[in-house]
C-alpha positions in Angstrom: -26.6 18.2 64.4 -23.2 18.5 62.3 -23.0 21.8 61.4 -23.1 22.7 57.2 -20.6 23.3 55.5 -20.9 27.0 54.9 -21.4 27.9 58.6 -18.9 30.0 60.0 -15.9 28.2 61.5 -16.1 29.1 65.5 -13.0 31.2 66.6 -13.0 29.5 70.3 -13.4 26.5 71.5 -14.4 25.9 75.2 -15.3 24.4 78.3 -19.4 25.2 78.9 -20.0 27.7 80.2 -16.9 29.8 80.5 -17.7 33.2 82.9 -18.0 36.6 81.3 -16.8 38.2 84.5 -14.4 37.2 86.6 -12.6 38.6 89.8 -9.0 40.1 89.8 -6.3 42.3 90.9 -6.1 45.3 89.4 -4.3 48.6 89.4 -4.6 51.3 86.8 -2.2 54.3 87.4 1.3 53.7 88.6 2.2 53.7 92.2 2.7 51.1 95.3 0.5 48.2 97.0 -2.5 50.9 97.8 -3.4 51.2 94.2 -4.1 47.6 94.0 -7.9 47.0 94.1 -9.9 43.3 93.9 -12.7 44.3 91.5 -15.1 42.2 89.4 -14.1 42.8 85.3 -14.6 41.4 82.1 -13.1 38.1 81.7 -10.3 38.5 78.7 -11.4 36.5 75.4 -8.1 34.7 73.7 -7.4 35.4 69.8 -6.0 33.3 67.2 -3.4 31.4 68.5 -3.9 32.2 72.4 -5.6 30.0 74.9 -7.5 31.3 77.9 -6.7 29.4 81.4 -8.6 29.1 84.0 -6.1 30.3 86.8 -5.3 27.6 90.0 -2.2 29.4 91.1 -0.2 32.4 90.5 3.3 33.3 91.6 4.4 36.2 93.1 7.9 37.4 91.1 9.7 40.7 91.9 9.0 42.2 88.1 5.4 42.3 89.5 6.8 45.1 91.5 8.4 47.0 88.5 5.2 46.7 87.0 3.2 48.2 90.0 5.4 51.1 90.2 6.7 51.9 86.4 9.9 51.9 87.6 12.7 52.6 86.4 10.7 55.2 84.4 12.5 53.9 81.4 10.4 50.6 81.4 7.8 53.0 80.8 8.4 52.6 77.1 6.7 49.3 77.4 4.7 49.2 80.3 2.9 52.2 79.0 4.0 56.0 79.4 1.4 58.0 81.6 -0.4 55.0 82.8 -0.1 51.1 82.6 -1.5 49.3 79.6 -2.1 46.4 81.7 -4.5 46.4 84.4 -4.2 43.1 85.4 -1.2 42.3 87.7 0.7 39.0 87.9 2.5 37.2 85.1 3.4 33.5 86.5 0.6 31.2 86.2 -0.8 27.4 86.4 -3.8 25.9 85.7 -5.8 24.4 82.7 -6.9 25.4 79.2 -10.7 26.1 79.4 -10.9 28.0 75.7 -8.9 27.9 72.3 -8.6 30.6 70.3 -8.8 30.1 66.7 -5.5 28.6 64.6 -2.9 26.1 65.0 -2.6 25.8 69.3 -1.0 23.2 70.5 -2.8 23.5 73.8 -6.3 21.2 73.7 -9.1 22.2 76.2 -8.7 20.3 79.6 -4.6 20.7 79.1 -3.0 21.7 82.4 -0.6 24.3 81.7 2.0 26.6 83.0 4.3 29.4 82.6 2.9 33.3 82.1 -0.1 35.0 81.3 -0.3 38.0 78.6 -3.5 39.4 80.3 -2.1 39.3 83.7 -2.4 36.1 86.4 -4.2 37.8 89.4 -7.3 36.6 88.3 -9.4 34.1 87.9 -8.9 33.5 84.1 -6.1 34.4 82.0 -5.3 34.3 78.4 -1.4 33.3 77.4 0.5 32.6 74.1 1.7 28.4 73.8 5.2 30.1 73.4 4.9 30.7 77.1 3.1 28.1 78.4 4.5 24.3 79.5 2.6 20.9 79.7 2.3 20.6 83.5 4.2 17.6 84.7 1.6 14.6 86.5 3.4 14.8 89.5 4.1 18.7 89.9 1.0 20.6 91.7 -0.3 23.8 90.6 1.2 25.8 93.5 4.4 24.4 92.3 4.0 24.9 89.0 2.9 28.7 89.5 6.4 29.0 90.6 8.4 28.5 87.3 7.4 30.9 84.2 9.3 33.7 85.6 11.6 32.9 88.8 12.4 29.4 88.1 13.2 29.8 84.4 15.1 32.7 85.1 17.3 31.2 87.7 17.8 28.1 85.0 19.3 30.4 82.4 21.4 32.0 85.1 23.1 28.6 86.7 22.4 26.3 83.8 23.3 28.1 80.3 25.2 31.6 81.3 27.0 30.2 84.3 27.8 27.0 83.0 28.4 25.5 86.5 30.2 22.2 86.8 30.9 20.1 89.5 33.4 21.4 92.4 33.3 24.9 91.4 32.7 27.6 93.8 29.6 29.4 93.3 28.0 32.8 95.0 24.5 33.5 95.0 23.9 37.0 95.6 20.2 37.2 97.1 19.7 33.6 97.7 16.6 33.8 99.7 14.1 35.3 97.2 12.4 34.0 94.0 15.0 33.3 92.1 17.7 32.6 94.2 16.3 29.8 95.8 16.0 28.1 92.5 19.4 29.4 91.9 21.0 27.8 94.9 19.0 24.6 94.5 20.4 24.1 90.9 23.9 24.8 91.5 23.9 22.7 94.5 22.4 19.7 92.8 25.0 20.1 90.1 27.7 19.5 92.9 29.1 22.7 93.1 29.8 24.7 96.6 27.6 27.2 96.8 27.4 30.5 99.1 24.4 32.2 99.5 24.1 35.6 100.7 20.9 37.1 102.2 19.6 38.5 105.6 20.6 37.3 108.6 17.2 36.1 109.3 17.0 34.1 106.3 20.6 32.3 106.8 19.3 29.0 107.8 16.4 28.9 105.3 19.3 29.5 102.6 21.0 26.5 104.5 18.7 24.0 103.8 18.5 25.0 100.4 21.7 23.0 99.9 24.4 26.0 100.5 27.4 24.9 102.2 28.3 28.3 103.2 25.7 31.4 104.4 26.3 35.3 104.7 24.6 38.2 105.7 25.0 40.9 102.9 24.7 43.3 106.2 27.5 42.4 108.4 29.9 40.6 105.9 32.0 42.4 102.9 32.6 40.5 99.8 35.9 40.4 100.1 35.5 38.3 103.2 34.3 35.6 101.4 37.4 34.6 100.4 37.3 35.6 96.9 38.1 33.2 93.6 34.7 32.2 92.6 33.9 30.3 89.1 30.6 31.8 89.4 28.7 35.4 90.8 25.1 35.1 90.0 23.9 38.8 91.5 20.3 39.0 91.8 20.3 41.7 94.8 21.6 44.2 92.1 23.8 46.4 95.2 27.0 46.4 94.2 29.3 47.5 92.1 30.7 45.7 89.1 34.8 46.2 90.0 33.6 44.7 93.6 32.3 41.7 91.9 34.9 41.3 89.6 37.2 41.3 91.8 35.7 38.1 93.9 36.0 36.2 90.4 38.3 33.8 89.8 40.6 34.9 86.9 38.6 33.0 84.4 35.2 33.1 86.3 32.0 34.3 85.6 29.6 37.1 86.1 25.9 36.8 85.6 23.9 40.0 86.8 20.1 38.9 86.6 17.6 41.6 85.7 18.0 45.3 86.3 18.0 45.5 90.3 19.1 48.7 91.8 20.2 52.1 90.4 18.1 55.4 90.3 14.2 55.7 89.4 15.4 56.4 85.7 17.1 53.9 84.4 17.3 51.2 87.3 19.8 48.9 87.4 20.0 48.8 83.7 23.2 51.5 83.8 25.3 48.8 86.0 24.6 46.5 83.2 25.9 48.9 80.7 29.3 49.2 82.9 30.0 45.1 82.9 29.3 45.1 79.5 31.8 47.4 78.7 34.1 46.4 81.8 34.0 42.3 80.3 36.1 44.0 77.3 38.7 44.9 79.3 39.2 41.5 81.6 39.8 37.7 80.9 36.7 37.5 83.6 33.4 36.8 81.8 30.7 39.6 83.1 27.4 39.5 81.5 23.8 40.2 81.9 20.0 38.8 80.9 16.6 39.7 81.6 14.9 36.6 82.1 12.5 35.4 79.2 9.9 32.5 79.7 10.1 29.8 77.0 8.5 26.1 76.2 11.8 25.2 76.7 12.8 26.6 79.9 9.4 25.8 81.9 9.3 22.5 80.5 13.2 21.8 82.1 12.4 23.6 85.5 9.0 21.2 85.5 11.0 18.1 85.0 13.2 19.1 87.6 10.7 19.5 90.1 9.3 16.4 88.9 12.2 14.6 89.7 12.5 15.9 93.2 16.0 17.6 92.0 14.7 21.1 93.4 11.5 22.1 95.5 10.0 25.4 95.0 10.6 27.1 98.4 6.7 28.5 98.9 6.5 31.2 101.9 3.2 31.8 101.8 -0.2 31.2 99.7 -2.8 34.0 99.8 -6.4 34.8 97.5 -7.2 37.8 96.0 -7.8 39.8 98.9 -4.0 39.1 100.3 -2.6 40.0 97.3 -2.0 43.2 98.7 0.1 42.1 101.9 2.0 39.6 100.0 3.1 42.6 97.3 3.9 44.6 100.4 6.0 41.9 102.5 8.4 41.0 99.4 8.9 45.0 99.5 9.4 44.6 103.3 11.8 41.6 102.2 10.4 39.2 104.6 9.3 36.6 101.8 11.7 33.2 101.9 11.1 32.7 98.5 8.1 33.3 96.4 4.3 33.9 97.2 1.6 32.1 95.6 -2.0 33.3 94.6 -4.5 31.2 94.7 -7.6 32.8 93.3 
């Protein structure tokens, strides 16, 4: 029966039926892996202009740990003060739109989507904003996919836009083995330049067939013994100091710290960031820094990348709800060769 006119409009529309409880990880006071519990909860409702996803894969990034812990305390401003706002962890996510909240969303029910969650992506549903969220490619699976919102987006904006790399230039990747690195290395590589990759020396050939030319272990081998004059330092391990870095530069190359690695429990890394900002006044070297954001934009590139077979997401491990635990505890061990995936 068409409904009349002066019915209420419904605020959500929806796959039938849609769960009111669904199972997740969860943590609610700040701490390490044994806060996390698997528990049944509520299942988040999305507002006007949100969709709610039903989750088929969830990456594992390393901000999942700064969100676990609260640290550096200063993130505390927006993670929540005394305990976390969130209970939910996980932020990369892929799957499809099962509800619409109310208002322009240019996400229809049955859409497969990916990029991050708002309500957190452990879980088995998740509501996210469109200004987060991708189309999901026909030929890019869900695992793949799950891969992108955080680590592969923020590797683009470190190789693509700040490092600007061009073929035949020299380029170092500082923690090439993890999440973003191995994006990183991948997309510098295809872009013909001759990439280094530093990492453990258990993970050297794994950052080998990523498509560096040259491999170091960050344990036994100074940077100055790389020979030095690189176009481009992309620093995602966040241990060393910015005059050590500059110095491997080439006199016009570039410096692109990602994130806030490092530093002491108060302010993180975020205080070696301060010192190349003020250090790139002072030297025809370029030194900046980003935290990475997820965009339309920026999944929608990595996605067609992937699509094309340009880069592969390098997938150590895929776990359900009750590994999310030993997965949060082996990046912390550093064992992961690139990212984790949770498949709820």
């Amino acid at each position: 029966m068409a409904q009349a006119s002066d019915d209420p409009i419904p605020t959500v529309t929806a796959y039938q039926p849609v769960p009111l409880a669904m199972r997740a990880a969860v943590r609610r006071a700040y701490g390490g892996p044994d806060q996390v519990t698997i528990e049944t909860v509520p299942r988040p409702e999305p507002g006007a202009g949100e969709v709610l996803v039903r989750v088929r894969a969830a990456g594992l990034d390393r901000a999942t740990l700064h969100l676990l812990t609260g640290l550096p305390y200063l993130a505390r401003l927006a993670l929540g003060v005394r305990r976390p706002t969130r209970a939910i962890l996980g932020q990369q996510v892929a799957g499809e739109v099962v509800a619409v909240g109310a208002g322009d969303v240019p996400f229809a029910v049955g859409a497969r989507v990916f990029g991050t969650a708002a309500s957190g992506s452990f879980a088995e549903y998740a509501v996210a904003t469109p200004a987060r969220l991708a189309a999901t490619p026909a030929e890019v699976t869900d695992i793949d996919a799950a891969t992108i919102g955080v680590s592969g987006v923020t590797a683009g904006e470190a190789v693509l836009r700040r490092g600007q790399v061009q073929a035949g230039q020299r380029v170092l990747v500082l923690g090439a083995s993890g999440a973003v690195g191995s994006f990183a290395v991948q997309l510098a590589a295809h872009l013909g330049a001759q990439v280094t990759g530093v990492c453990s020396g258990a993970k050297l050939e794994f950052v080998r067939g990523l498509g560096a030319r040259h491999v170091a272990d960050y344990r036994t081998t100074a940077l100055a013994d790389l020979g030095g004059g690189f176009d481009l330092i992309v620093d995602i391990g966040g241990n060393r100091r910015v005059s050590v870095l500059r110095a491997a530069l080439a006199p016009a190359g570039r410096l692109v710290i990602v994130g806030g690695e490092g530093g002491g429990p108060m302010l993180g890394g975020i205080q070696r960031n301060l010192v190349a900002s003020v250090a790139d006044r002072f030297t025809a070297r370029h030194l900046e820094w980003f935290f990475g954001e997820t965009t339309t934009a920026g999944c929608a590139e990595l996605g067609s990348l992937i699509a094309e077979g340009t880069v592969s997401p390098a997938i150590d491990r895929r776990v359900g709800l009750d590994g999310v635990v030993g997965v949060i505890e082996a990046m912390q061990r550093g064992e992961l060769r690139g990212q984790a995936v949770v498949v709820p």
